[in-house]
N, C-alpha and C positions, 0 to 999 in steps of 0.2 A: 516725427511728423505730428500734426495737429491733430488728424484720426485716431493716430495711433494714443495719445493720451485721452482721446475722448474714451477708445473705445476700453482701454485701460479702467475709465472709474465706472462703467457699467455694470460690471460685477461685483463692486464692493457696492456701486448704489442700491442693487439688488441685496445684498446681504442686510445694508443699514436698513432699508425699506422693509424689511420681512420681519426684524426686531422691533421696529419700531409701530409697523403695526400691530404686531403679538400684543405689546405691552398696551397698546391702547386698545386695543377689542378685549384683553381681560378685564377692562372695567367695566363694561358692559354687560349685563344678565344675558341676554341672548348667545351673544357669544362666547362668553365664560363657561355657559353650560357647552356649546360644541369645541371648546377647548377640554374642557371635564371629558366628555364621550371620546374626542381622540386620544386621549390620553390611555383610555380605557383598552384599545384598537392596538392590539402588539403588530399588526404588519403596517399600519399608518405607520406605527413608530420606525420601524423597521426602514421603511420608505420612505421618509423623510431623515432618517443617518444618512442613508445612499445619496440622498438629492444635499444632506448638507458636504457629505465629503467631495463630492464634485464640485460644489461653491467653491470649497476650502481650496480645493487644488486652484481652481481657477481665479480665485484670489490670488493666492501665491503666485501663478502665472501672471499677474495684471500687475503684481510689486514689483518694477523693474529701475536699477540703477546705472550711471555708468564709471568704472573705476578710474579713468580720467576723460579729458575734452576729447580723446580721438578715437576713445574705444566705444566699442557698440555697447547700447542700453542691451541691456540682459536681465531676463528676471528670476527668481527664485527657483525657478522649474530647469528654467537653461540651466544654472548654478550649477543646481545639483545632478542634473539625470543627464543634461548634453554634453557634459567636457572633452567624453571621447569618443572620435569615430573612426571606424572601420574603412577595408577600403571596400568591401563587397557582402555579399550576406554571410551570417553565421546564424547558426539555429539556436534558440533557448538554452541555457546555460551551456553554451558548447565554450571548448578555449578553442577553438580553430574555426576561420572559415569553411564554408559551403561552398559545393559548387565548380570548384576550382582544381585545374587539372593537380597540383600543386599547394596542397591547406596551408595556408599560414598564421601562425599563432596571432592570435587577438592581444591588442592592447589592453583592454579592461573587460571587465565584467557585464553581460547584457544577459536580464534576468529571461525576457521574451524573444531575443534574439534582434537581427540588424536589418534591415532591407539592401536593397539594392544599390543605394549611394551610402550603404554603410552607417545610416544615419540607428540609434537605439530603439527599438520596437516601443520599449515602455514609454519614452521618452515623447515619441509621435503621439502616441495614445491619451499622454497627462494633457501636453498642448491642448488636444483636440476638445477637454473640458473648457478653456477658456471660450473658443471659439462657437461652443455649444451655447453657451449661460446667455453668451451675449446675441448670437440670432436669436433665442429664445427672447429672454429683454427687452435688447432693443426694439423687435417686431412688432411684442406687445403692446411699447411706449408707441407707440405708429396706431396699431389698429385699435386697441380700444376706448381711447376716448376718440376714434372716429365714429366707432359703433356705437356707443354710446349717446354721444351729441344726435348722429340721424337717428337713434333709435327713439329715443327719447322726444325730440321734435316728433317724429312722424306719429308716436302711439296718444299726445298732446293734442297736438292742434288737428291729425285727422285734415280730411277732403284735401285738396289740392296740397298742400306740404306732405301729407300722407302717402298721395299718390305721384309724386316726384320722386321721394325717395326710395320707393317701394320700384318702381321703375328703373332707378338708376341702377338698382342693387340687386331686381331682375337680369336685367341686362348681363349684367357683370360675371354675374354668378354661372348666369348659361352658355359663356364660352369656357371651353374646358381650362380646368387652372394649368395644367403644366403648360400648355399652350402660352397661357396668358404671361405666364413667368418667364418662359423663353422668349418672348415681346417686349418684356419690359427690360432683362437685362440687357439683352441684343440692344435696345434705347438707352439705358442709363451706363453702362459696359459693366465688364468685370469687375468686382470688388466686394468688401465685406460690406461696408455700408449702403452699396447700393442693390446686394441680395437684400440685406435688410427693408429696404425702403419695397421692394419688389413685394416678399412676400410680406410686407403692412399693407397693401393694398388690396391686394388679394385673400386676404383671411379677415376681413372683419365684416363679410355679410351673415355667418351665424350666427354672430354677437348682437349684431345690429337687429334680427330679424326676434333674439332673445329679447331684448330691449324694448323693443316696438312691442310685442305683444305681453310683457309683464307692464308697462306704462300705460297700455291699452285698460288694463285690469284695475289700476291703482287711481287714475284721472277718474274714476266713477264712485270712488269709495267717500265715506261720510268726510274725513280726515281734511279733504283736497275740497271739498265744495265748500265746507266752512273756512276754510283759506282763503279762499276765492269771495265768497261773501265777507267776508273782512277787509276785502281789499287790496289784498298781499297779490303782487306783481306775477304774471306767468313767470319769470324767469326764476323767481325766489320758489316758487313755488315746487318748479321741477328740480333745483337747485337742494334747497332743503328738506323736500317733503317725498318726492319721487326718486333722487337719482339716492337714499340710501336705505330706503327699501330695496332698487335693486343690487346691493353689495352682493348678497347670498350668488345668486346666479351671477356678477361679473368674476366674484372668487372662485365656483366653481370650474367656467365657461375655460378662464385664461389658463389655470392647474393643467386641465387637458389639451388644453391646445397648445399649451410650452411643449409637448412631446411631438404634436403634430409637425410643428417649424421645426423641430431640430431633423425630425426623419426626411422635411421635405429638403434642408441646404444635406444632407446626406447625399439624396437622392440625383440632386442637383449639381452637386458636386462631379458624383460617378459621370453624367453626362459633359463634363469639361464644363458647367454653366454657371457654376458654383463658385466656393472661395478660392482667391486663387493659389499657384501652389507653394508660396513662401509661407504660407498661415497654414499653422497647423490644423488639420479640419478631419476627422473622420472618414467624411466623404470622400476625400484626396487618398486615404490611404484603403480602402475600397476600390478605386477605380484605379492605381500603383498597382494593384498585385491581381488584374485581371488575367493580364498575360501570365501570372507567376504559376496559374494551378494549371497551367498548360505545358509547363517545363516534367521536366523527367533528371531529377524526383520535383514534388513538388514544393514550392514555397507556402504553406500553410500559415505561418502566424503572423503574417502582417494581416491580414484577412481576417482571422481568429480575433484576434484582440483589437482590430477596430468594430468591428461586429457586435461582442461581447461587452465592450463599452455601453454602445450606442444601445441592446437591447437593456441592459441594466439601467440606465438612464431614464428610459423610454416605459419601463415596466416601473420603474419606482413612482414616476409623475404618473401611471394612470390610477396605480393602489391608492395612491396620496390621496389621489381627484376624485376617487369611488369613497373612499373612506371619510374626505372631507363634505361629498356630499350628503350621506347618512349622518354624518353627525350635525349639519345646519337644516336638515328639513325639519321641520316641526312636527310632521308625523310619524314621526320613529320615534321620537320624544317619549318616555314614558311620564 
């Protein structure tokens, strides 16, 4: 399907995009010194392995072929970790099913054990990288050059476009968000793209309101009124002269909020609102093994290791987003 390959090159455009910025902000003095300072920073580094080994998987996930015209696209991750299933659970390196009046010997090897359709624990868990990178991603491609664009208008021109946007984004902001999330999918239905589109609507009044008032600070300075006395157009103006001054604060703003989106389709998900249950998601295997810690014995590791993903994930992007902040303020600087 046509989603399906779109949503396929979002995580390698995410990896091209992340190189290709590196290599263009090393030429630059400003940020070749917070290049220098992270470097410096052994758990940035650390946390940024973690955020690239989840790319990686999820790359790999997103490479999918098919071996002739009738068989299914499969990607690198299926390949290797889904070949075999179960017919029912089996625990962490066990050879026999769980559970069953009657154990019978497993097919293959499951390093984390199987769930309930027998499907491989680890195998759920790789998926769920893909599914992560890209509601991170894509949401961001949605909210911040929304935030952006109003932020930048409204901290610019001030009075009535000031207080339009400031308005709308009141508004917005003061009905509660899960609320507002559960409205919008309930309107757009289930699916990956249209969580995505959901929470891009919903997450970009912090940005927006960051925006507004570093533009507010910047349209007053010497730099911009000798601009403006030259003649040079508002547009070129906030275009070249405002919108990268504020990089510092969009790079640090999105780092932290890539954790936020992936906890909230988590969250989303456990409520049935989320991805749905053919895509691999975190969230889906969280809200699978509700009933399971209520069996006797219990099912623990579908739970465990969708858990353990999502906080590893979620703890590497906030070090990253602390650490890349300290190193682009200019007053830590020595």
């Amino acid at each position: 399907m046509l989603y399906d390959w779109l949503f396929n090159l979002i995580p390698v455009a995410i990896v091209i995009a992340l190189v290709l910025t590196v290599r263009r902000a090393a030429r630059k003095p400003l940020w070749a010194e917070a290049i220098r300072r992270l470097k410096t920073n052994r758990a940035a580094l650390v946390a940024l392995a973690v955020i690239a080994i989840y790319g990686g998987i999820a790359f790999c996930d997103s490479i999918a072929w098919r071996d002739d015209h009738n068989a299914p696209s499969l990607s690198l991750i299926q390949r290797t970790f889904g070949g075999t299933q179960e017919p029912t659970y089996s625990a962490p390196m066990a050879t026999e099913t769980f559970g069953e009046p009657r154990p019978r010997p497993l097919a293959g090897k499951h390093w984390l054990g199987t769930d309930g359709t027998g499907q491989d624990v680890l195998f759920l868990t790789l998926r769920g990288c893909r599914t992560a990178m890209i509601i991170g991603g894509f949401t961001l491609l949605i909210a911040t050059p929304l935030a952006l664009i109003f932020g930048i208008l409204a901290g610019y021109h001030g009075k009535r476009v000031d207080d339009a946007i400031q308005y709308t984004y009141t508004v917005l902001d003061s009905i509660p968000n899960i609320l507002l999330l559960i409205a919008l999918l309930m309107v757009l239905g289930r699916g990956l793209p249209q969580l995505c589109i959901a929470l891009g609507i919903t997450s970009w009044v912090s940005l927006c309101r960051l925006a507004r008032g570093e533009t507010l600070k910047h349209r007053e300075r010497e730099y911009v009124r000798a601009a403006r006395a030259l003649g040079i157009s508002h547009t070129r103006i906030m275009a070249r002269h405002i919108f990268p001054n504020l990089l510092p604060v969009v790079v640090i703003s999105t780092t932290l909020n890539f954790s936020s989106l992936v906890l909230a389709e988590s969250i989303l998900s456990y409520l049935q609102l989320g991805v749905p249950p053919g895509i691999g998601s975190w969230g889906n295997m969280i809200d699978a093994s509700r009933l399971e810690l209520a069996r006797q014995p219990i099912i623990w590791w579908n739970l465990t290791a969708a858990s353990i993903a999502l906080f590893v994930l979620v703890l590497a992007f906030n070090v990253f987003g602390d650490a890349l902040r300290d190193a682009i303020d200019p007053r830590l600087r020595s």
